[in-house]
C-alpha positions as semicolon CSV with decimal commas, in nm:
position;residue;x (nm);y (nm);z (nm)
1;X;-2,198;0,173;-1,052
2;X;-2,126;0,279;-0,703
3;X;-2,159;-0,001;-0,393
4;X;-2,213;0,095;-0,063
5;X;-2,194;-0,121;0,256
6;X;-2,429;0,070;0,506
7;X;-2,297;-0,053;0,806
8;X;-2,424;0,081;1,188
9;X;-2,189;0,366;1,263
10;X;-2,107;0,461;0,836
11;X;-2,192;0,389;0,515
12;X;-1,881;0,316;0,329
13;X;-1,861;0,299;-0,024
14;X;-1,661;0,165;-0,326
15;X;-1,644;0,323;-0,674
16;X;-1,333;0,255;-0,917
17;X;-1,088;0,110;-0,708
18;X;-1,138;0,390;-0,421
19;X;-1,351;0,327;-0,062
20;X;-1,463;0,579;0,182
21;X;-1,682;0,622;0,424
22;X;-1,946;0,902;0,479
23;X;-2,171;0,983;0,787
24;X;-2,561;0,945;0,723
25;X;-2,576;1,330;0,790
26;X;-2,348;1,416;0,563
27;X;-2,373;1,253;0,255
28;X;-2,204;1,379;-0,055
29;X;-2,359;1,408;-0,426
30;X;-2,304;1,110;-0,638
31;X;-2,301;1,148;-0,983
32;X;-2,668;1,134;-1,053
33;X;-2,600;0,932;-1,358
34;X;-2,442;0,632;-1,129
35;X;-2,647;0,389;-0,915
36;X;-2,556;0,299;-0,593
37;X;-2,613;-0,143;-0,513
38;X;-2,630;-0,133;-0,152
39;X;-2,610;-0,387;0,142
40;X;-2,792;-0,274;0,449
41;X;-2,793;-0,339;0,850
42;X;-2,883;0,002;0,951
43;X;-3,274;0,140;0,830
44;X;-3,194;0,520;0,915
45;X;-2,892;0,487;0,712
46;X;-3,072;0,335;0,479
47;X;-3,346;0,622;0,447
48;X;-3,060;0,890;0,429
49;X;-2,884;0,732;0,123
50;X;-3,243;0,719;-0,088
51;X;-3,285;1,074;0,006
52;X;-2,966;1,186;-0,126
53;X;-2,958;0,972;-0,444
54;X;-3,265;0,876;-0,673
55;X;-3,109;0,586;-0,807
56;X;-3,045;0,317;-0,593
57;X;-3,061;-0,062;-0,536
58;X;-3,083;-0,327;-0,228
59;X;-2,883;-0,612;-0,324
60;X;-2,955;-0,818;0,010
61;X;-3,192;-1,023;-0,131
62;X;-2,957;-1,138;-0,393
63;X;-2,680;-1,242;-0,172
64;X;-2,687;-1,653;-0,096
65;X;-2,468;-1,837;0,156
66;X;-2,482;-2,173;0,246
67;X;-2,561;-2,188;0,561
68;X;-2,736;-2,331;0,901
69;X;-2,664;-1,999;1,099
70;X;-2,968;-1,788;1,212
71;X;-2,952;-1,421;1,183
72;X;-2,633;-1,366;1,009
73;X;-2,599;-1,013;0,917
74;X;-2,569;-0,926;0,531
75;X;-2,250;-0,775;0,590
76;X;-2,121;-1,076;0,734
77;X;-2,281;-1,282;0,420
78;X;-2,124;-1,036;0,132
79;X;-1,767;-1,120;0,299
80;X;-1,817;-1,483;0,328
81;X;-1,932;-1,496;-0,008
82;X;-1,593;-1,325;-0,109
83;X;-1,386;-1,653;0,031
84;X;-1,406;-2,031;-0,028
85;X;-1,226;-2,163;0,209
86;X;-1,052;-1,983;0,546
87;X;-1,192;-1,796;0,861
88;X;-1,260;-1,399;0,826
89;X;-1,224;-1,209;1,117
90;X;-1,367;-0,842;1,069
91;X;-1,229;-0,607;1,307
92;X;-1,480;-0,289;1,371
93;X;-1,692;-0,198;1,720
94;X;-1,808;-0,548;1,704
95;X;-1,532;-0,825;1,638
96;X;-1,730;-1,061;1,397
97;X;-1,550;-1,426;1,332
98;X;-1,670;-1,686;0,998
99;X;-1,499;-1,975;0,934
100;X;-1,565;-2,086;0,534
101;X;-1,513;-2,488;0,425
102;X;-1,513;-2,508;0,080
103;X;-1,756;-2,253;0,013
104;X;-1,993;-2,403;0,335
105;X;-2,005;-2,150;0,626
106;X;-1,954;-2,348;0,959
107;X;-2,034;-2,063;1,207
108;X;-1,902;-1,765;1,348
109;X;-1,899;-1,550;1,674
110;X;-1,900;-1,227;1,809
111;X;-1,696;-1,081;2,054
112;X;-1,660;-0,705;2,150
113;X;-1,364;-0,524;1,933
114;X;-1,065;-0,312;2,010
115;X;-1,299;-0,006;2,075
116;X;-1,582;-0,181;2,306
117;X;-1,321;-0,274;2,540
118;X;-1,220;0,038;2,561
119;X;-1,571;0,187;2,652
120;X;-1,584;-0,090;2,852
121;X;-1,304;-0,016;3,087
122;X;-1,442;0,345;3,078
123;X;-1,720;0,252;3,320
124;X;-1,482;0,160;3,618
125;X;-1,323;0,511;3,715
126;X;-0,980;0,327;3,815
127;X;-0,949;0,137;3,497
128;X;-1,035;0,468;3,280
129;X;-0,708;0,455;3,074
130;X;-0,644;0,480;2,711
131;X;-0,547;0,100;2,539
132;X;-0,172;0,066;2,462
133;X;-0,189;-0,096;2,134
134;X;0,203;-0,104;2,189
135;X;0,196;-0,341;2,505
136;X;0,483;-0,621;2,501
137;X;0,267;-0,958;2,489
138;X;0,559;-1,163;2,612
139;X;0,599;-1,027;2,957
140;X;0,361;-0,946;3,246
141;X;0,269;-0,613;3,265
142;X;0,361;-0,392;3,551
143;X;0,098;-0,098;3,560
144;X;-0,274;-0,075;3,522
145;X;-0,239;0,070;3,168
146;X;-0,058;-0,212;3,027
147;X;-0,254;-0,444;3,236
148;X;-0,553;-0,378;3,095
149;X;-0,441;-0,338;2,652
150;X;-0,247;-0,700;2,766
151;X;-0,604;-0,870;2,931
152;X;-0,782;-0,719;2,584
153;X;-0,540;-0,828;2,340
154;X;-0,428;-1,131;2,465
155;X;-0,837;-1,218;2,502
156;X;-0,864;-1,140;2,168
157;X;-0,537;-1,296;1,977
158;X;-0,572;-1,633;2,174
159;X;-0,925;-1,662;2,074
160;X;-0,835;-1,604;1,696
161;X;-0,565;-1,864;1,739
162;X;-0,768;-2,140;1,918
163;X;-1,007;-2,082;1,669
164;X;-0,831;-2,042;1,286
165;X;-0,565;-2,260;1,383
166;X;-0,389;-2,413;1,035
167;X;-0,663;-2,200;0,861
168;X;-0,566;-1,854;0,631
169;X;-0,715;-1,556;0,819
170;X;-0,879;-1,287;0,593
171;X;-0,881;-0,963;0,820
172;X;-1,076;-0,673;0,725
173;X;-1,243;-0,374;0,913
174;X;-1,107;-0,073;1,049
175;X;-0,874;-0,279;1,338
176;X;-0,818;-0,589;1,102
177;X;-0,453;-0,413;0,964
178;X;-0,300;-0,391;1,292
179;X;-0,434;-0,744;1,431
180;X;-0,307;-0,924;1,142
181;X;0,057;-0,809;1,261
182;X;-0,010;-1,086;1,504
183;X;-0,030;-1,374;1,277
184;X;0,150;-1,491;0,953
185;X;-0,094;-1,681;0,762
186;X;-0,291;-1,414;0,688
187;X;-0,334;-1,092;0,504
188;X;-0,577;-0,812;0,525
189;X;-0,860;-0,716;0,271
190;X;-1,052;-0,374;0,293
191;X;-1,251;-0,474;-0,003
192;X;-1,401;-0,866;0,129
193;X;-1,762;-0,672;0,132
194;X;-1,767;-0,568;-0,197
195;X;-1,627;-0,835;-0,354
196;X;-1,888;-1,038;-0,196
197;X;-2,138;-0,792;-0,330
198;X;-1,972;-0,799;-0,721
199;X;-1,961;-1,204;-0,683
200;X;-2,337;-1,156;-0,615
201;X;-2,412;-0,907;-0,887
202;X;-2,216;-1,155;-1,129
203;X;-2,431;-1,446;-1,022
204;X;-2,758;-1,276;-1,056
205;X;-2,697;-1,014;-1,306
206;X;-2,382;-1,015;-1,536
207;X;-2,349;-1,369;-1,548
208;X;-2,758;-1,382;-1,718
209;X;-2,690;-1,030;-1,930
210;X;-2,870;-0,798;-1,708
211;X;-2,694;-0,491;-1,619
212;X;-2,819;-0,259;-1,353
C-alpha cells in the first residue's frame, strides 16, 4: 500500500517508512501489484496519477473532522486528524494554521509562506532581493536585504506566537524544519498527512476487517 498526498505544486508519497515527492509529468512506475490511497486538492494531478497506475483509491471521502469550518482542504483535514490536541502550522507556498482541542478543530488561517513573500517582493524592482533566512531578529536591520527577510519573518513568527501561545506546535511542510528553530514547544513532523490518512484507513477499513 502506497499513500500519496497530491498536493498543488507535487504529489508526494509515502511507502515503508520513505516519502518523496514526484512532479505530475514525471511520474515513476509503482509496483503494479501495490495500490496507491490518495488524498487530493489538485484534479490534473489527480488525472496523471490514474494514468500512470491502474490501481488506485480516493480516500477523501473517508476522512472526518469535527468541525464548523467551510472549505477546509483535505490536506489540511488528514493532518488534523493526525493530532488531538495542539495547533499545526504547515509550512509550504501557502502557510496553513489549525488549532485542535481535544480532537475539536477550532479554526485555522492562511497566510502567504516563506516563498510567496518572496515572489511577492519580486514585483517591486527595488525590493527584488533574495530572503536572508539568516537575519538577526533581535536588532534592526540596516540594509534593504535584511529589511525585508526581518518584516517577513518577524510577520510570520509573531503571528504563530500570538496565536499557539501555551499550545505544542506540530510543524510540517517543506519550511516547517527551519521555523520550528524559532520555538521550543514544538517539534516537526513530515509524516502529519499520512498519519492522518492511516488513522482514517484504520477507522474505516482495518478497524471493520476490510483491507484495500
Amino acid at each position: 500500500m502506497i499513500l500519496c498526498d497530491i498536493g498543488n505544486s507535487f504529489l508526494h508519497f509515502y511507502y515503508r517508512g520513505r516519502i518523496w515527492k514526484e512532479d505530475k509529468h514525471a511520474l515513476s512506475q509503482k509496483d503494479p501489484n501495490e495500490i496507491i490511497i490518495y488524498i487530493s486538492v489538485n484534479k490534473d494531478s489527480t488525472k496523471a496519477l490514474l494514468r500512470s497506475h491502474k490501481r488506485c483509491f480516493d480516500l477523501c471521502d473517508y476522512l472526518n473532522l469535527d468541525t464548523t469550518y467551510k472549505g477546509l482542504g483535505i490536506d489540511r483535514i488528514a493532518a488534523c486528524m493526525a493530532i488531538n490536541d495542539g495547533v499545526i502550522v504547515d509550512a509550504g507556498s501557502a502557510l496553513t494554521v489549525d488549532v485542535m482541542h481535544q480532537g475539536i478543530h477550532l479554526g485555522g488561517f492562511i497566510m502567504p509562506g516563506i516563498s510567496q513573500y518572496r515572489k511577492m517582493f519580486s514585483n517591486i524592482t527595488i525590493l527584488d532581493q533574495e530572503i536572508n533566512l539568516a537575519v538577526d531578529l533581535h536588532s534592526f536591520p540596516q540594509n534593504t536585504k535584511d529589511a525585508i527577510s526581518y518584516g517577513m519573518l518577524k510577520s510570520i513568527i509573531l503571528t504563530l506566537q500570538t496565536t499557539t501561545k501555551n499550545k505544542r506546535i506540530h510543524f510540517t511542510g517543506g519550511d516547517g524544519k527551519f521555523l520550528s528553530h524559532f520555538f521550543e514547544n514544538c517539534f516537526y513532523d513530515d509524516l502529519l498527512v499520512f498519519k492522518g490518512m492511516q488513522k482514517a484507513i484504520k477507522e474505516n477499513f482495518t478497524a471493520k476487517g476490510i483491507y484495500l
